[in-house]
C-alpha positions in Angstrom: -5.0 -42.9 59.6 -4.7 -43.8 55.8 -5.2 -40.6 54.1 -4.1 -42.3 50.3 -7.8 -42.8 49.3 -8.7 -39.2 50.2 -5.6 -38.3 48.1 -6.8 -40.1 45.1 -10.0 -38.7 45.2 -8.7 -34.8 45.3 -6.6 -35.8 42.3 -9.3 -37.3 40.6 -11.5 -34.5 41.3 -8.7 -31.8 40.3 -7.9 -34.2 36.9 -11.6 -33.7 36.1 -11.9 -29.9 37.2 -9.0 -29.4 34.6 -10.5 -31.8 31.8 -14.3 -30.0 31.9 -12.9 -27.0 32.1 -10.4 -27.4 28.7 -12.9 -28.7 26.9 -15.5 -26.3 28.3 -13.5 -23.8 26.8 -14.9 -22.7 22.9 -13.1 -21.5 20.0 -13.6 -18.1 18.3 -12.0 -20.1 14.9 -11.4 -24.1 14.3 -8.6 -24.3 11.2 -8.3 -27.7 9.3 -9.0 -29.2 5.9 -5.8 -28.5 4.8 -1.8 -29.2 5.6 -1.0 -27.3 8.7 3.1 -26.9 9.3 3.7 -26.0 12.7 7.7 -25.6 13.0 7.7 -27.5 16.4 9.8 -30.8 15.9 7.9 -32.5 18.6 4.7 -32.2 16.8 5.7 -30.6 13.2 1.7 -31.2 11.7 -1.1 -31.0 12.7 -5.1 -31.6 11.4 -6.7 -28.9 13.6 -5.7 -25.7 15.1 -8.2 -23.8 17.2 -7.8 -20.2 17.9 -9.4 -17.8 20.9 -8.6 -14.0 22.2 -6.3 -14.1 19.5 -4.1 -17.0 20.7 -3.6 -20.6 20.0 -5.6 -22.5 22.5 -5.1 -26.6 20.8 -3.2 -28.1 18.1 -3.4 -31.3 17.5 -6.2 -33.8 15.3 -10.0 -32.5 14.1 -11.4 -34.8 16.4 -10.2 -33.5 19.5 -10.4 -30.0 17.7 -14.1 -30.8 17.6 -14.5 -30.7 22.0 -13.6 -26.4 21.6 -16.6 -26.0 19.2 -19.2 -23.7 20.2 -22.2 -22.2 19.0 -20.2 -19.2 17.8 -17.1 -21.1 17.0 -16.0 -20.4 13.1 -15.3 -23.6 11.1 -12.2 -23.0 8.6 -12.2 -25.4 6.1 -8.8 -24.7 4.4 -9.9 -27.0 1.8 -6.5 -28.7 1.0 -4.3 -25.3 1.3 -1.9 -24.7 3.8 -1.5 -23.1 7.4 1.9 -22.0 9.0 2.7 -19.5 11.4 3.3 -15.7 10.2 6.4 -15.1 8.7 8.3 -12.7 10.1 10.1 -10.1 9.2 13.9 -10.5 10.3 15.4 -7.2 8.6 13.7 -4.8 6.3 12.6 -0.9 5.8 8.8 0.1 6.2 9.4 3.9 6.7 12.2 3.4 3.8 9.6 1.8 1.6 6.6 4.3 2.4 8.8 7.2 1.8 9.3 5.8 -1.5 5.9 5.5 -2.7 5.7 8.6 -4.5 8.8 7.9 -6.3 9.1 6.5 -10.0 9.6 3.0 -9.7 12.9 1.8 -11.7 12.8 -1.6 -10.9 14.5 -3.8 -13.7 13.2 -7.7 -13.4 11.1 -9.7 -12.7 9.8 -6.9 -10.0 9.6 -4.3 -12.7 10.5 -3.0 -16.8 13.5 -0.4 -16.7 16.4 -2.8 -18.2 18.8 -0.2 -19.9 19.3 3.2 -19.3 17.1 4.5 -22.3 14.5 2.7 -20.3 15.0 4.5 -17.1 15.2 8.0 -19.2 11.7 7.4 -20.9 10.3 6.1 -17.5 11.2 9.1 -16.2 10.0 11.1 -19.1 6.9 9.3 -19.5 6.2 10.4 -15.5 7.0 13.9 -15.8 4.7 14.1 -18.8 1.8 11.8 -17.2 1.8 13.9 -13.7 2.4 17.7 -15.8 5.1 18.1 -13.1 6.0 21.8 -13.5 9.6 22.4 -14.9 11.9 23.2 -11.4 9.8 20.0 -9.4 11.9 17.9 -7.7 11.4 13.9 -8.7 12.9 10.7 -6.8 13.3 7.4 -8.7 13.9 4.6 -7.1 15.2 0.5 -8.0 17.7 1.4 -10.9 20.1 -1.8 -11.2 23.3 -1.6 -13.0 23.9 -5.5 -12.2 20.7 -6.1 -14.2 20.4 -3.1 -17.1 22.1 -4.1 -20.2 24.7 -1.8 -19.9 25.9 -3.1 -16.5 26.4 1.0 -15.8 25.2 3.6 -13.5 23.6 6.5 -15.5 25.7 9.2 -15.4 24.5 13.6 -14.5 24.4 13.6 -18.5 22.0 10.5 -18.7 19.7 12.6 -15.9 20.6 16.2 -17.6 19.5 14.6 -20.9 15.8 14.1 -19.3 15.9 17.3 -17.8 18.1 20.2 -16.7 15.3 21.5 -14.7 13.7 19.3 -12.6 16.1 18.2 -9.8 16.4 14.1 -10.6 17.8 11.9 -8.4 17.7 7.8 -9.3 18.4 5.3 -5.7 20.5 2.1 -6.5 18.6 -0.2 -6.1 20.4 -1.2 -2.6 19.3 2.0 -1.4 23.4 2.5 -0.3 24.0 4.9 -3.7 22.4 7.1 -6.2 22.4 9.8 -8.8 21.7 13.4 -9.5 21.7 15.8 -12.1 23.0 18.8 -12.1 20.1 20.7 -10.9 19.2 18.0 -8.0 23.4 18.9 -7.3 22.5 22.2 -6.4 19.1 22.0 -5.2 20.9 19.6 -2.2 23.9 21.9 -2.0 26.8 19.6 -3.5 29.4 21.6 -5.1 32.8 20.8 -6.8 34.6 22.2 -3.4 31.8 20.3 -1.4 33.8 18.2 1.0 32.8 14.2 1.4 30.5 13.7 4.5 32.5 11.0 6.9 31.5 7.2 5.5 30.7 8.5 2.0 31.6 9.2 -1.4 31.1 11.5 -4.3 31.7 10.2 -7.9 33.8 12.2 -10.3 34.8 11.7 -13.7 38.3 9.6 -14.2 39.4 12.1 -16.5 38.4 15.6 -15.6 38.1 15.0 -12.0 34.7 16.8 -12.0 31.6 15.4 -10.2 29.9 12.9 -11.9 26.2 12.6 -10.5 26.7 9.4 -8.1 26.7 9.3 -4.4 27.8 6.4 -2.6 26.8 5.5 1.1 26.1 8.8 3.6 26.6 11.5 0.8 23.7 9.7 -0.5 22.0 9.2 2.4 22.4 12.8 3.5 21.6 14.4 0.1 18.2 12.1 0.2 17.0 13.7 3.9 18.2 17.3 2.4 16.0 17.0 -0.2 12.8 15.6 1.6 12.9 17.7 3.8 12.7 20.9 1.6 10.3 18.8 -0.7 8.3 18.1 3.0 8.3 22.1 2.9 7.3 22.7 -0.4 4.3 20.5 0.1 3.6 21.4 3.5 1.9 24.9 1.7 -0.5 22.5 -0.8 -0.9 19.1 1.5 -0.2 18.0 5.0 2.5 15.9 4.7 2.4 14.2 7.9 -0.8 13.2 6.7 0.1 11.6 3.4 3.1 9.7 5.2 0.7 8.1 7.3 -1.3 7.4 4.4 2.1 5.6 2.3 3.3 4.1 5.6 -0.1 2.1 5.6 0.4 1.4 2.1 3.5 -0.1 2.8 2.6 -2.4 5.8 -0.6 -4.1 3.5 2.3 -5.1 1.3 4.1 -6.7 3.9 1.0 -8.0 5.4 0.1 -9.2 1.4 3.3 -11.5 1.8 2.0 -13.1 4.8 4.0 -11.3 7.5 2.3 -10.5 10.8 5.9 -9.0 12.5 7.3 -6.0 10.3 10.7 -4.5 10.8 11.7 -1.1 10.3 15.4 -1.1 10.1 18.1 2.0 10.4 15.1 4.3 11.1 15.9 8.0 10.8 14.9 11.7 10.2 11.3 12.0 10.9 10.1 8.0 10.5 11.0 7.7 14.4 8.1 10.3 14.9 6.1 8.7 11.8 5.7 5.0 13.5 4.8 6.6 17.2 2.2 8.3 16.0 0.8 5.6 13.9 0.8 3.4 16.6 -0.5 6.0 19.0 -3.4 6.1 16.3 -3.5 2.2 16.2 -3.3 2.5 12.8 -1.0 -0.9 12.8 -2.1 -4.2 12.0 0.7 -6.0 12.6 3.5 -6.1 14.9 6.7 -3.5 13.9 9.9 -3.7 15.6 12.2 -0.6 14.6 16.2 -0.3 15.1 17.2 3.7 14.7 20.2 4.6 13.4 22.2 4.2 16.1 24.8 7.0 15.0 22.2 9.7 14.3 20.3 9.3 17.6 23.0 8.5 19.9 22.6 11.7 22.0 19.0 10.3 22.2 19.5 7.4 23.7 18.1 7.8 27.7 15.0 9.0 26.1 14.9 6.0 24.1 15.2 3.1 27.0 11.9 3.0 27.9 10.4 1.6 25.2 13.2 -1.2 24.8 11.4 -4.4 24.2 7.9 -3.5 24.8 5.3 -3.4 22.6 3.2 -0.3 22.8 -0.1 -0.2 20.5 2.2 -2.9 18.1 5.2 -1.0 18.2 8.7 -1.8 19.6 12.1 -0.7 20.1 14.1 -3.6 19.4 17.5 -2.3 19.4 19.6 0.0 17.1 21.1 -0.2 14.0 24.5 0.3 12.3 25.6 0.3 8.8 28.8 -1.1 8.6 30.1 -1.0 4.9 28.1 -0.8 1.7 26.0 -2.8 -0.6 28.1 -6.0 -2.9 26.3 -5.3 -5.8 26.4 -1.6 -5.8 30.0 -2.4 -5.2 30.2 0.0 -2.2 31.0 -3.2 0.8 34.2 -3.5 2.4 36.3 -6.2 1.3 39.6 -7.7 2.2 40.1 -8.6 -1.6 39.7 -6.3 -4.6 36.8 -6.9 -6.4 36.5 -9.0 -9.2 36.1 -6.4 -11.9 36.9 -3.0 -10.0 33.4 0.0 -10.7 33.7 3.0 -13.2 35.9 5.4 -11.8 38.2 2.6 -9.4 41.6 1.4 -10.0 42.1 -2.9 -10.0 43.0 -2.7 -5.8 39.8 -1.1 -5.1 38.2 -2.9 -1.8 35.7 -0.8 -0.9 35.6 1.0 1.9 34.4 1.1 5.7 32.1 3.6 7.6 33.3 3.3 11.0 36.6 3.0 12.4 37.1 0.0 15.3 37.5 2.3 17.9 34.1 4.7 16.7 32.8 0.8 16.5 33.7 -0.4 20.0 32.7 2.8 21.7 29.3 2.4 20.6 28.6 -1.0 20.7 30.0 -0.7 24.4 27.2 1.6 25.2 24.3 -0.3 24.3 25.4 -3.3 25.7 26.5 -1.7 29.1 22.9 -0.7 29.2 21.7 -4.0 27.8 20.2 -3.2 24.7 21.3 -5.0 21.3 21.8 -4.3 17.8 21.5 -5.4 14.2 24.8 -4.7 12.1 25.0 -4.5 8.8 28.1 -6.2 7.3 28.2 -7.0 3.6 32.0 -7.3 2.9 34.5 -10.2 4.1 36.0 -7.3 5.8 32.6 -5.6 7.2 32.0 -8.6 8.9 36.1 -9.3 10.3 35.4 -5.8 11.9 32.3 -6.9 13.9 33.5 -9.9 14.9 36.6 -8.6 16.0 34.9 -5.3 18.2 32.2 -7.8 19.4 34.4 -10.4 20.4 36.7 -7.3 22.5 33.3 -6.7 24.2 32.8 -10.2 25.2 36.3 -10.4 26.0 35.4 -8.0 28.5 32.3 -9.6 29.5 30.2 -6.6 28.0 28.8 -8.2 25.6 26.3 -11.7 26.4 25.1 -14.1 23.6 21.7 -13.7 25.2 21.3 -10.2 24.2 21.2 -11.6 20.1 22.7 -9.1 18.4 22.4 -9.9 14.7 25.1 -9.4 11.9 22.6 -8.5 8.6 23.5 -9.4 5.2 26.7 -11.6 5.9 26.6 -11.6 2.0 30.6 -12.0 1.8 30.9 -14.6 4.3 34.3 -17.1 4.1 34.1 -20.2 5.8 36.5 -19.3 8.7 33.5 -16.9 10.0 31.5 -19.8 10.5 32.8 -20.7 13.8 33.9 -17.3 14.8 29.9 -16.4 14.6 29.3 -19.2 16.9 31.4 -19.0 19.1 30.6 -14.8 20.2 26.7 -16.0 19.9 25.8 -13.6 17.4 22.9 -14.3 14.8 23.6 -13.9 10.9 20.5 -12.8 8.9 21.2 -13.4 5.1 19.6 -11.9 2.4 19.3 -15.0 0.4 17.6 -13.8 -2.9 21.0 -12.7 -3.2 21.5 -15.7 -4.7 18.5 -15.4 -7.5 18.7 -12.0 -8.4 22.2 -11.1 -8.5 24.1 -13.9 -8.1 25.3 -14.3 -12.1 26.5 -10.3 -11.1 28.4 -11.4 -7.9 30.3 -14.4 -9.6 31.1 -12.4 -13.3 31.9 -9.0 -11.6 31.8 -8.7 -7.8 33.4 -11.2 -5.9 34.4 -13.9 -9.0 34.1 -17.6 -9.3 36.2 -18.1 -6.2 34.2 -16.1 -4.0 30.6 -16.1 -5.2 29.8 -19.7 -4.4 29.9 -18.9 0.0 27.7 -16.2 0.0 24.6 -16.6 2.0 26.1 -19.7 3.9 22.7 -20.9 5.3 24.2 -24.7 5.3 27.2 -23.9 6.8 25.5 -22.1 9.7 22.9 -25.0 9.9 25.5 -27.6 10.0 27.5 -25.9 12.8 24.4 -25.6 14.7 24.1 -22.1 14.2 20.5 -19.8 14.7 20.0 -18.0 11.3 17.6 -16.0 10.0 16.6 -14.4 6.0 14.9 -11.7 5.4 14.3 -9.2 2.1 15.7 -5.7 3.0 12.4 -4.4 1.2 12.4 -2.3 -0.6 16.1 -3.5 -2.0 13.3 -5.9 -3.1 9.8 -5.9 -2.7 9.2 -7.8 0.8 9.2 -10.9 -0.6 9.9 -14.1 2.1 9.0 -16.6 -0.2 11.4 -16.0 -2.8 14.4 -15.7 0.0 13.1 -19.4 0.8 13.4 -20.6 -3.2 16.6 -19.1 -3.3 18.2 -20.4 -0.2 16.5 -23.8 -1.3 17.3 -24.4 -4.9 20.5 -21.4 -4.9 20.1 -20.9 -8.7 20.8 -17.9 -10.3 18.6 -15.9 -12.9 20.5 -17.3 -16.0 20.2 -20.8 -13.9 23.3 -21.3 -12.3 23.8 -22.9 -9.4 25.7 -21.0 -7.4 27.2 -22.7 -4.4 25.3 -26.2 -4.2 26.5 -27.3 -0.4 25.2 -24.5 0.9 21.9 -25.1 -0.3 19.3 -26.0 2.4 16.0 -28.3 3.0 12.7 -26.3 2.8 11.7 -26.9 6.4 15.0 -25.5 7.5 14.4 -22.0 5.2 11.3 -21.5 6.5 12.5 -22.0 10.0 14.3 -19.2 9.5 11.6 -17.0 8.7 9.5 -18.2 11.1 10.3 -19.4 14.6 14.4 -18.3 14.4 13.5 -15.1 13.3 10.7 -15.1 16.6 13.8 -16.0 18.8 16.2 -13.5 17.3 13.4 -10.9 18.3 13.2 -12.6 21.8 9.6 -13.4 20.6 9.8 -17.1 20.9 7.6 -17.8 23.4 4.6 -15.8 21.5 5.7 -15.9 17.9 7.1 -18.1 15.4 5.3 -21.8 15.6 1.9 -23.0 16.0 1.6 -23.8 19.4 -0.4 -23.5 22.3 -0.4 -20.7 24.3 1.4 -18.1 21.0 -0.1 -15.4 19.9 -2.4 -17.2 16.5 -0.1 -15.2 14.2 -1.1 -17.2 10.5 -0.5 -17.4 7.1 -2.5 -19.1 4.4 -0.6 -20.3 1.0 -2.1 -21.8 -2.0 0.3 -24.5 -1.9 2.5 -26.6 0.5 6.3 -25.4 0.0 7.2 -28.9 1.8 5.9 -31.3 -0.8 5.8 -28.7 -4.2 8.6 -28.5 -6.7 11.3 -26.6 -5.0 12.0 -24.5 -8.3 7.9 -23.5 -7.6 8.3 -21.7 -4.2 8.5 -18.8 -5.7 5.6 -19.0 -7.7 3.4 -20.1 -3.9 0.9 -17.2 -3.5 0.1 -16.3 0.1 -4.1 -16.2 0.2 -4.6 -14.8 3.6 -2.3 -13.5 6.6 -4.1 -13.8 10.1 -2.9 -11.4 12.9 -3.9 -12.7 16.6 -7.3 -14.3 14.8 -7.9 -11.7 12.9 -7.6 -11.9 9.0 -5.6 -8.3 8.0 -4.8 -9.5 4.4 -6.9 -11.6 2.2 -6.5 -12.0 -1.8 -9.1 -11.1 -4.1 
């Protein structure tokens, strides 16, 4: 018997079963009226994009948008603005940036006003005045730049002691790796002259009198800082509940990422207490967005089985995504690990200074070898030429050994000191850089005068060389290093001009589609997020962001100035400008 006509028909009849029920299916939201980018190179535009249960359901023209309209279907007109998918944050510090909100902001600019040190002493003094802090209070200030004050210093105990001799003072770098105390803040956190150095960190002491002289670089900053909230946690715990304000300044800080369009937050090198802080945030679905945190790996590591279980899954928008190590220092606080000197060696440093490490190879290897026995990855923060040598060569050891697989996507943060001969070292272990390209823009005039030099300065932030070796990158903005600011990591990587308008490394700039690639769908697949996040497609999560102006066809030297209108989480608007 000839069963082909009977075939036909079933297909005909499944074709149409398929086909009525597509279009049978109606949109909560049709988007259109505007320039949609999609970051799929098979289809990179688009006039319609039609959203339901908070994913994509078509992309494609307003006509054929039209056949998911229903009766309660919302019609976006964009009205000539522009629609992309959410940006996402590749590396930056939400429980860093909340537990900063009740500190004095000492950003210089264009983020803030405290140029000089006179400015950051009458910032200080103007707080302590405004809030009637009573004389032995404790007070954090955070954002001071040396690269950027006029005096291209660090203030000194006597700068602090001069504002008070009192209040405990303590002033962050504004890469978070150093900062300074008076003499009161000293011996509030228990630093003495005999105090020794805490392994990966430094105390500064006068060149002359060999006495201490306020700063503290890399973990004796970082362990004077949880010393001292936790006895200011105590202190307020008798007035306030302050798990209760926490939760309040860690909303505080995910609007602001959420005001800069991002839909995916990261929380990166989380310690102390913010481990506790995010789970019960999210057990309070008190997240809008999406946060991916990577604890310390060093201060949990006897923690680790209890940690597994949440690997990789989201819970109530919250997910372990791996651990994090800090490798060397910050460039500009001069505090990475080089294999050169620096250019012009810091206060206190003879002309072969270099920096210095945090871990040793072996500390390093024995680590690394434990999370990826058990499959689990890691970001790794690697700032100096020598920061990053030491990464590539442990990782490599580990794939060597066939412990370590490209598909687990570990990530090497920063990359700030690259040289060209890491380029195909990076590819070849199938590791992912993430570079903090406003670099560039807001320190690079202080990398090429003072860190690295002229020879130097131009590599940093390779994005083209990673492109052109066909290399996965990612930016980000290490918030709150700066404020968490994508946009301006895509001007930078884009035009690479410096604040006194330089151009600092001109090959290595790269096309605007490519930078916001990398804050978009590379930084979905270096999350392993790729098939939900990243690019407008069908079947992702309808993760949006809606900009005033199109950063494809404007001026490039005007990305920075694009202003994000409203970020859309799975449908929902969570951020909308007034």
């Amino acid at each position: 018997m000839n069963i082909k006509p009977y075939y036909y028909l079933s297909a005909v009849i499944l074709l149409f079963s398929c086909q009525n029920k597509a279009t049978s299916e109606k949109a909560d939201a049709i988007y259109f009226g505007g320039t949609i980018i999609t970051m799929e190179d098979s289809s990179p535009s688009a006039e319609a994009v039609a959203v339901k249960d908070g994913k994509i359901i078509f992309v494609g023209k307003k006509t054929e948008a039209d056949k998911y309209l229903g009766d309660s279907t919302k019609n976006v007109d964009l009205k000539g603005k522009t629609l992309l998918p959410g940006f996402i944050d590749a590396h930056g510090h939400l429980t860093s940036r909340a537990g900063m909100m009740q500190a004095v902001d000492l950003s210089p600019t264009p983020y803030g006003t405290v140029n000089s040190i006179p400015d950051l002493q009458k910032t200080i003094k103007k707080y302590i005045t405004d809030h009637h802090l009573p004389a032995t209070q404790a007070l954090i200030g955070n954002g001071y730049d040396d690269a950027i004050m006029i005096e291209h210093k660090h203030p000194s105990l006597q700068d602090l002691d001069a504002i008070s001799t009192t209040n405990p003072i303590i002033v962050i770098h504004a890469s978070g790796h150093s900062s300074v105390a008076n003499s009161a803040m000293l011996k509030l956190v228990g630093i003495t002259e005999t105090t020794k150095e805490p392994q990966g960190g430094h105390f500064g002491r006068d060149k002359k009198t060999g006495k201490l002289n306020g700063k503290l670089e890399e973990n004796a900053s970082f362990t004077a800082l949880l010393t001292l909230t936790k006895k200011m946690s105590e202190e307020a715990g008798t007035k306030v509940d302050p798990q209760v304000q926490a939760l309040k300044d860690l909303m505080k800080a995910q609007d602001e990422w959420l005001s800069y369009g991002q839909t995916t937050i990261c929380d990166g090198r989380t310690m102390g207490s913010s481990v506790g802080l995010l789970k019960e945030a999210a057990a309070k679905n008190m997240f809008k967005a999406d946060v991916v945190y990577f604890p310390d790996y060093e201060y949990y590591k006897t923690q680790l089985d209890s940690f597994k279980p949440d690997y990789m899954k989201y819970k109530n928008r919250l997910k372990l995504g791996g651990f994090k190590f800090s490798d060397d220092g910050s460039p500009q606080a001069k505090t990475a690990w080089l294999t050169k000197p620096y250019y012009v060696a810091p206060e206190g440093q003879g002309p072969d200074y270099k920096g210095f490490p945090i871990f040793t190879d072996s500390v390093l290897y024995a680590d690394l070898k434990t999370l990826f026995q058990n499959g689990i990855t890691a970001q790794l923060h690697v700032n100096g030429d020598a920061a990053i040598d030491q990464a590539i060569r442990v990782i490599k050891q580990l794939k060597d050994e066939g412990l370590y697989k490209p598909e687990l996507r570990t990530t090497l943060i920063h990359v700030q000191n690259s040289r060209p001969d890491h380029i195909q070292k990076i590819k070849d272990l199938g590791v992912i850089p993430s570079y903090f390209s406003t670099h560039v823009y807001l320190w690079g005039d202080w990398h090429y005068t003072s860190v690295f030099g002229p020879d130097r300065a131009p590599f940093i932030s390779p994005a083209n060389s990673a492109l052109k070796a066909g290399i996965i990158f990612t930016m980000h903005h290490d918030s709150p290093v700066t404020p968490p600011d994508l946009l301006t990591a895509v001007y930078s990587a884009v035009n690479r001009k410096t604040r006194s308008g330089m151009i600092l490394g001109p090959d290595e700039r790269i096309k605007p589609l490519e930078a916001l690639k990398a804050i978009t769908i590379n930084a979905a697949y270096q999350y392993h997020e790729e098939d939900a996040k990243g690019s407008l497609k069908v079947g992702k999560l309808a993760d949006m962001v809606v900009l005033d102006q199109d950063p494809l066809t404007i001026a490039p030297l005007k990305i920075k100035d694009i202003k994000v209108l409203e970020t859309i989480k799975e449908g929902q608007t969570v951020y909308i400008k007034n």
